[in-house]
N, C-alpha and C positions, 0 to 999 in steps of 0.2 A: 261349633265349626260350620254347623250349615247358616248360620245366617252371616257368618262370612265370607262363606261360601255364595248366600245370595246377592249380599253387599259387592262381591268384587265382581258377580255376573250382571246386576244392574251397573255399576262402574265402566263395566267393558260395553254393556250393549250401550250406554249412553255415548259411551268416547266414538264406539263407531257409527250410531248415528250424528252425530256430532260432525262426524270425520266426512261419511257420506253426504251431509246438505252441503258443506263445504267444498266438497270435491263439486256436485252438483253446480252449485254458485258458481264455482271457479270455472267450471265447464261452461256454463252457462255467458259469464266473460267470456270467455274463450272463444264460444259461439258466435257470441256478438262482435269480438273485435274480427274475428276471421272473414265476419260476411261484410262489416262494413269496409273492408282491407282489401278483401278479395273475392267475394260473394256477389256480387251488384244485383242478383234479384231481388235474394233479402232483405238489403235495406235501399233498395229503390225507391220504397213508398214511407221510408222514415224523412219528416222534415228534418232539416240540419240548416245552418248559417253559416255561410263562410266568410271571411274578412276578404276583402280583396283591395290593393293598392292599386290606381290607374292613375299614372301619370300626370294621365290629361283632366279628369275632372273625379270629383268627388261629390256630389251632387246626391240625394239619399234616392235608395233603391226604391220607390214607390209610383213611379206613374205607369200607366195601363198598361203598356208591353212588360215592367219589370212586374207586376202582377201576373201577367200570364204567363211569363218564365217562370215563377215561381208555383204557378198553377201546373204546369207542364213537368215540371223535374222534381217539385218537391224541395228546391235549393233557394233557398232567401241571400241575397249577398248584401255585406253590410260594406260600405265604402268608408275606407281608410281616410281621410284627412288629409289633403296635400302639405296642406301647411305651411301655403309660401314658393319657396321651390322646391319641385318635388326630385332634383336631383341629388338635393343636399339632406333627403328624407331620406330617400334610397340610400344614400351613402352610411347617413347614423344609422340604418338600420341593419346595415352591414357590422359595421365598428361595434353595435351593441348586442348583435348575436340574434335578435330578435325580430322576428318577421312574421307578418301576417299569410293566411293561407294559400293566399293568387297573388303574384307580381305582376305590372305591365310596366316593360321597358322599354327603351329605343333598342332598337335591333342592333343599329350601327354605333352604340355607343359604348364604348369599352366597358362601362361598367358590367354589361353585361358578360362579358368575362370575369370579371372580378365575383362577380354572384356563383358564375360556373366552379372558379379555382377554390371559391371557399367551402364548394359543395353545400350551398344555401337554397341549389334548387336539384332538386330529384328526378334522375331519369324517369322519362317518360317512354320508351319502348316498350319493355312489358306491359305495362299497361294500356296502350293503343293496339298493340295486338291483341289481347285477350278482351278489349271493353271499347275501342275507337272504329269501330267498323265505317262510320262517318268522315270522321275524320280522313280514314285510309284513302276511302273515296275521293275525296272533295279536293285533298292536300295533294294527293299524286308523287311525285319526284320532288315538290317542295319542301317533304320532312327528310330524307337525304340528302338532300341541297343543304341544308341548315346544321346538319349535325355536328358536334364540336370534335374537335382533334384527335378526342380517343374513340371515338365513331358512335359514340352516345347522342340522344335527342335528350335537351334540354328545356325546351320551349315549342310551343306553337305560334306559326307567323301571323300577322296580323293583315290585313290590306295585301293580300299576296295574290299570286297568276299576276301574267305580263297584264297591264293595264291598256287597252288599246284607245289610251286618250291622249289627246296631246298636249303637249306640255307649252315650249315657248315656240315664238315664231319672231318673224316682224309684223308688227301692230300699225297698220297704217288707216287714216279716217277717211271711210269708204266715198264718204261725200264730197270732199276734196282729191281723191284719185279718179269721182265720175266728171268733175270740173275741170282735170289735166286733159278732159279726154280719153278716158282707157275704163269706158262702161262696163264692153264688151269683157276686160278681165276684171273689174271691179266684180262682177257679179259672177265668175267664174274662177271660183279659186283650184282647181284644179289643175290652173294650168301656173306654175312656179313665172316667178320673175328672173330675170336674169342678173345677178350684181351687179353689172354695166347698166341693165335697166333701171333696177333701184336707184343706184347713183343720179342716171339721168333725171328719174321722178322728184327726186330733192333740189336736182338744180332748178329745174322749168318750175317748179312750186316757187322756190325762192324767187327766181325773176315774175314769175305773174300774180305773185303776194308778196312784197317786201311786209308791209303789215296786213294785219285785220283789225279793224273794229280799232283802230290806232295802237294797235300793238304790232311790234317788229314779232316777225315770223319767225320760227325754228321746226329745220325742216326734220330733224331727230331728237331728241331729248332720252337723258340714259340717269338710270338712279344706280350712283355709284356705291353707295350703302353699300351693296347689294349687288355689289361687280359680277361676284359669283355665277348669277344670272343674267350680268351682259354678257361675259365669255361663253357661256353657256348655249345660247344663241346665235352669236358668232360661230363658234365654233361648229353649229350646228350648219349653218351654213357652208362652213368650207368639210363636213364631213367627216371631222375628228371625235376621238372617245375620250374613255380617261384615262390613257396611255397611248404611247405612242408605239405602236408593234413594229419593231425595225428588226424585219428578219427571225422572227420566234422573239425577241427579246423585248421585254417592254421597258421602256422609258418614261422618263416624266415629259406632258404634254407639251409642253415649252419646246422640245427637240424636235420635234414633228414637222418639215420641211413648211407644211400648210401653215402653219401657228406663227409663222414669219411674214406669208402671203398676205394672211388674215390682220395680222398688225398693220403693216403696210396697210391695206385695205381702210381698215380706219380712222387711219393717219391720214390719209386720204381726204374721208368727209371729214376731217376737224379742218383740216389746213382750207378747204376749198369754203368754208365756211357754213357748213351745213349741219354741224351738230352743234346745239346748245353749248355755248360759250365757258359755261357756268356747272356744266354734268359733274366736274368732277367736287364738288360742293354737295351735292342734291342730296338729301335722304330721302325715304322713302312719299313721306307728306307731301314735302315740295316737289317732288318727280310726278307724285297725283295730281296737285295744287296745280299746274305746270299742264299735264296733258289735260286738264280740266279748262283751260281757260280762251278755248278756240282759235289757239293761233300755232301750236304746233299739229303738222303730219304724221308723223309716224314715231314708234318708240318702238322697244326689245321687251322680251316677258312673254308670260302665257296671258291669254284671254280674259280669267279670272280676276286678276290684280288689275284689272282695270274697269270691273263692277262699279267702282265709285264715281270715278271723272266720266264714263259711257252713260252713266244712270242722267247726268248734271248735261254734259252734252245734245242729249234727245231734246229735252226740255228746250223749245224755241218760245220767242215771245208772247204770243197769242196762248201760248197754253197747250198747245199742241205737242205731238212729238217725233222729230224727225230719224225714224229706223237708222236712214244709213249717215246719220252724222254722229259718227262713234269711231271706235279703232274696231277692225276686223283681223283677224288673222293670216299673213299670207307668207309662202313660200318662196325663200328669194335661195338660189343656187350659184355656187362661184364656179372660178372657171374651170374644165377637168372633171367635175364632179357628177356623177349621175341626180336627177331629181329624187330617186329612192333610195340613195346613198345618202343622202343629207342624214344628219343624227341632233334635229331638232327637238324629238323626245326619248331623252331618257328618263327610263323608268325599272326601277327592281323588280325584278316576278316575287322576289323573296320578301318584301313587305319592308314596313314601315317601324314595327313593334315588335316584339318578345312577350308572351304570356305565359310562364312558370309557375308549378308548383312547388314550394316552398317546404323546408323540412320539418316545419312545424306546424305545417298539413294535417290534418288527425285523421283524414279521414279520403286518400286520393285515389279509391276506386271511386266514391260518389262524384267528386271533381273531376275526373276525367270523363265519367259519363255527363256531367254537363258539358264540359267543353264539349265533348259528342256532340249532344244535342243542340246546341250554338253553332255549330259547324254545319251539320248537316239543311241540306236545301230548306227543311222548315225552319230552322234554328235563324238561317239569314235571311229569310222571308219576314216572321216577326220582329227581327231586331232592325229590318230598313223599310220593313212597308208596315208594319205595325200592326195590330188584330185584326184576324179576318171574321169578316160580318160587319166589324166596323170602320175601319180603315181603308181595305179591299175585298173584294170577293173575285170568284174565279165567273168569265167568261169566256166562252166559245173554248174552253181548256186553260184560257190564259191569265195568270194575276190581272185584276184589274180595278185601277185607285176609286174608292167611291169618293162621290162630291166633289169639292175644291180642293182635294189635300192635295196634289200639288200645285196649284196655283197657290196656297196659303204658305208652304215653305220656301216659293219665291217671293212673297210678298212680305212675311214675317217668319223670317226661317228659324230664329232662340225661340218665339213665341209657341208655333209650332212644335218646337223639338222637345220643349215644355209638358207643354201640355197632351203630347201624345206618347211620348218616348220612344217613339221614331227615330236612327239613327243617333240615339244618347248613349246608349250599350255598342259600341262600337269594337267588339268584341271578335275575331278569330273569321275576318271578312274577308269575302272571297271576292276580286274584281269582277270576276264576270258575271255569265248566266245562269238561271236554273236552265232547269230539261227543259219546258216552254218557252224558251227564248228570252223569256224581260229577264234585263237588266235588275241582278240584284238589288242594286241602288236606288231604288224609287227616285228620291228627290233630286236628281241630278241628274240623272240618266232617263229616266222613261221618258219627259215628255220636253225636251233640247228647244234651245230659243236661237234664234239666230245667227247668233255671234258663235255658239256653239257647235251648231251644226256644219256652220259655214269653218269652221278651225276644223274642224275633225274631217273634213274634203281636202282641206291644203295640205293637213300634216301629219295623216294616218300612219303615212308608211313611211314616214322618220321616225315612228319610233323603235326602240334597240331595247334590249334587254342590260342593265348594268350591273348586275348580279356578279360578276364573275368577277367585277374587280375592284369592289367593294372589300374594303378593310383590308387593303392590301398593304398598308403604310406601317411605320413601326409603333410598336408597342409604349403604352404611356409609360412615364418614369424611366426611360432609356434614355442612355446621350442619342441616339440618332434619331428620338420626337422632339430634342432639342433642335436639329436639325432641321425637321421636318418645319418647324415653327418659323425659325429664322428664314427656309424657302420660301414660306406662302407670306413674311413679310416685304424678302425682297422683292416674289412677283406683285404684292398689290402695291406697291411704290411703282415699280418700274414700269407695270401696262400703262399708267397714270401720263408719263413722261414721253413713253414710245406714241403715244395718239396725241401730243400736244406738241410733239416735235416739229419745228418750225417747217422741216426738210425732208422729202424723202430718205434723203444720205444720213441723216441727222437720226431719223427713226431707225433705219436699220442699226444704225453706230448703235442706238440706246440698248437694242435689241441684244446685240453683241455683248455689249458688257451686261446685262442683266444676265446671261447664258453663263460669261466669267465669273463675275460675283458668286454664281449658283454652284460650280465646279468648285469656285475655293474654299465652300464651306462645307463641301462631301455631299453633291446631287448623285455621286453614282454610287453611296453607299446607301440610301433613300433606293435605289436603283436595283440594289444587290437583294435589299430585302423586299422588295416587290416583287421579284422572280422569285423569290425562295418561296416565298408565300405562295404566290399561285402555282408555281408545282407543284406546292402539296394542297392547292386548293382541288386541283385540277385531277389528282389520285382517288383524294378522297370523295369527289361526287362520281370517277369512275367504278 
């Protein structure tokens, strides 16, 4: 009996040590997933890999800055594969259940609702409370701004705070406006044009240049592609938004008394012969090709888009290059309108992008202390101005670029962006400033060239914030986005018609029935759910 007795006491002490390493293990799991979950001292200093999906590029995680992110946080990101279009990646990745650990998507793109409804991306609240201290900072009222309908954060914005840069203007070539005569405002943009003026500067152009160089003159040229952006400008000009606010109720902008004025207005220079004959043909190429070729004055657009035909224009025969024979940016104002009323640039504070954590995240206390750290003043110092000691150092308290870097991202900006990974990780960016003043953006902002400096004097204080009435329209797979579709067909036919209308009487007429056509196919049920929306857009950031 006793060695039965000893057999079933060795039996029991084995099963409980047995029992206890087990439990220990288990605990020991336990440990480990509690701190990588909800611990972030613990496993601060474990390396990990995250997948992460960006839209924009997929390029491998390896050049200097994406080393020293990975120096800094301990977090290696491995980039997803666009694979063509990445809309249609996003999409199967939805349909197949399966997603990588970081998303970046269009803010304003419904899909990203469709990611919210299927619960494919995980509140981020808690977690910015207890691990975003950075974030809290930096984001401000832009992470309540963004929250979805049931008052949850699901994303962090991207390119976000009002941008105070400006967007489009009128583009006219500064060295054919010093030859009209008008030095004194050529070289002073600060003082706006008047629409009667502008008009006048097309005709006296026209009459003392029928050609150049044996080319017939065009005193406007518009890239209709891309209409978007000549309404845009116009409208910018007579002081409208993206609704028409008549009385608390907003409308579609076609109602807008001004957006009648504004037609007319352009009807105007077509019939008097002073816009390119041919605009409504152009695509983007030929509308370059076109202001490239030294015989037209002036065009619609921001600054930027016209980096190519500005670069080809300098360029005179001897080799040399002439600054102001280029398009400049200036400020033209209609009648009624204040110069600081104009709404030339719009721009979202809420950003450009969406970056979520995904529900097959394993690990989104580590993730959100990186997004932390990408967010905070350091995080967007490395990702725009790139390693400090090599890239920049600090003087007099203040960032400062060493070498040529940015004259080498004006002169080779992919090559650049290549090889320093400078502005490649374009990640969770804030528009503005650190606490010393520079301009987050190194390559664009710090050290401004004159087409630049000289836009940002004409058309500072046009810009508006368009936040509030973004995604206001109906919902995709509804009868009334069918609606929504057939409207923005029959406005881009009809502005077409109304500015080529032979007749003042003739353009309003067109105007009119474009307004009828729009009622007959339910503009004010398009109308109903714009208000509905932004009342409860307007609760919910209250």
């Amino acid at each position: 009996m006793k060695k039965v007795s000893k057999t079933i006491k060795l039996g029991l002490t084995l099963s409980l040590v047995t029992a206890l390493l087990a439990s220990c293990a288990a605990g020991n799991n336990s440990a480990e997933t509690t701190n990588t979950n909800t611990n972030a001292e613990s496993s601060s200093t474990v390396p990990i890999t995250l997948k992460f999906f960006d839209k924009n590029f997929d390029q491998a995680f390896t050049t200097p800055v994406a080393q020293e992110i990975t120096k800094k946080t301990g977090v290696n990101i491995e980039m997803v594969p666009t694979t063509g279009n990445a809309e249609e990646k996003l999409n199967l990745m939805l349909a197949s259940n399966d997603f990588p650990d970081i998303v970046l998507i269009s803010r304003t793109d419904d899909l990203i609702n469709k990611y919210i409804a299927a619960e494919a991306l995980i509140p981020l609240d808690d977690l910015i409370d207890k691990y975003g201290p950075n974030i809290k900072k930096m984001y401000g009222d832009t992470i309540s701004k963004s929250r979805s309908a049931n008052g949850k954060t699901y994303y962090l914005n991207n390119w976000y705070s009002l941008e105070k840069e400006p967007v489009n203007g009128i583009q006219i070539r500064k060295d054919l406006l010093i030859e009209l005569g008008e030095k004194e405002r050529a070289d002073n943009p600060a003082t706006p044009f008047t629409s009667e003026e502008y008009y006048n500067l097309l005709k006296n152009f026209k009459e003392k240049y029928p050609t150049i160089e044996g080319k017939a003159t065009i005193g406007a040229t518009w890239d209709y592609s891309n209409y978007g952006t000549l309404l845009s400008t116009f409208k910018g000009m007579f002081g409208m938004k993206t609704y028409y606010n008549d009385n608390g109720t907003l409308k579609q902008d076609v109602q807008d008394p001004q957006y009648k004025a504004m037609m007319t207005y352009l009807n105007k220079l077509y019939r008097e012969g002073l816009v390119d004959p041919e605009f409504v043909v152009n695509k983007e190429e030929t509308w370059k090709q076109k202001t490239a070729n030294g015989n037209v004055f002036s065009t619609e657009g921001s600054n930027w888009q016209l980096d190519t035909p500005n670069s080809i224009l300098r360029k005179t025969s001897d080799g040399t290059e002439n600054a102001d024979r280029q398009f400049f940016s200036y400020k033209v104002v209609a009648p009624g309108v204040a110069a600081d009323k104009t709404t030339y640039g719009g721009r979202s504070s809420l950003g450009w992008d969406a970056i979520g954590i995904t529900k097959s995240n394993p690990d989104p206390v580590r993730t959100i202390k990186f997004f932390d750290y990408l967010a905070s003043e350091e995080g967007q110092y490395l990702l725009m101005w790139g390693v400090e000691g090599k890239d920049w150092e600090m003087k007099d308290s203040k960032h400062t670029p060493i070498g040529d870097i940015v004259d080498r991202f004006q002169s080779e900006w992919d090559k650049t962006v290549e090889a320093t990974g400078i502005r490649r990780y374009t990640w969770f960016i804030n528009n503005g400033s650190g606490s010393d003043g520079t301009p987050f953006d190194m390559a664009t902002k710090y050290d401004r060239d004159a087409r630049n400096l000289h836009s940002k004097v004409a058309l500072e204080d046009s810009i508006w914030d368009t936040s509030e009435y973004e995604n206001l329209g109906p919902d995709a797979g509804t009868p009334e986005a069918l609606i929504a579709q057939k409207y923005e067909d029959i406005k881009r036919s009809s502005i077409a018609k109304i500015i080529m209308a032979k007749t003042e009487s003739e353009a309003i007429s067109q105007y009119d029935s474009m307004i009828k056509e729009m009622n007959a196919i339910g503009m004010d049920k398009l109308e109903t759910i714009v208000n509905e929306k932004y009342e409860a857009r307007m609760k919910l950031w209250e």
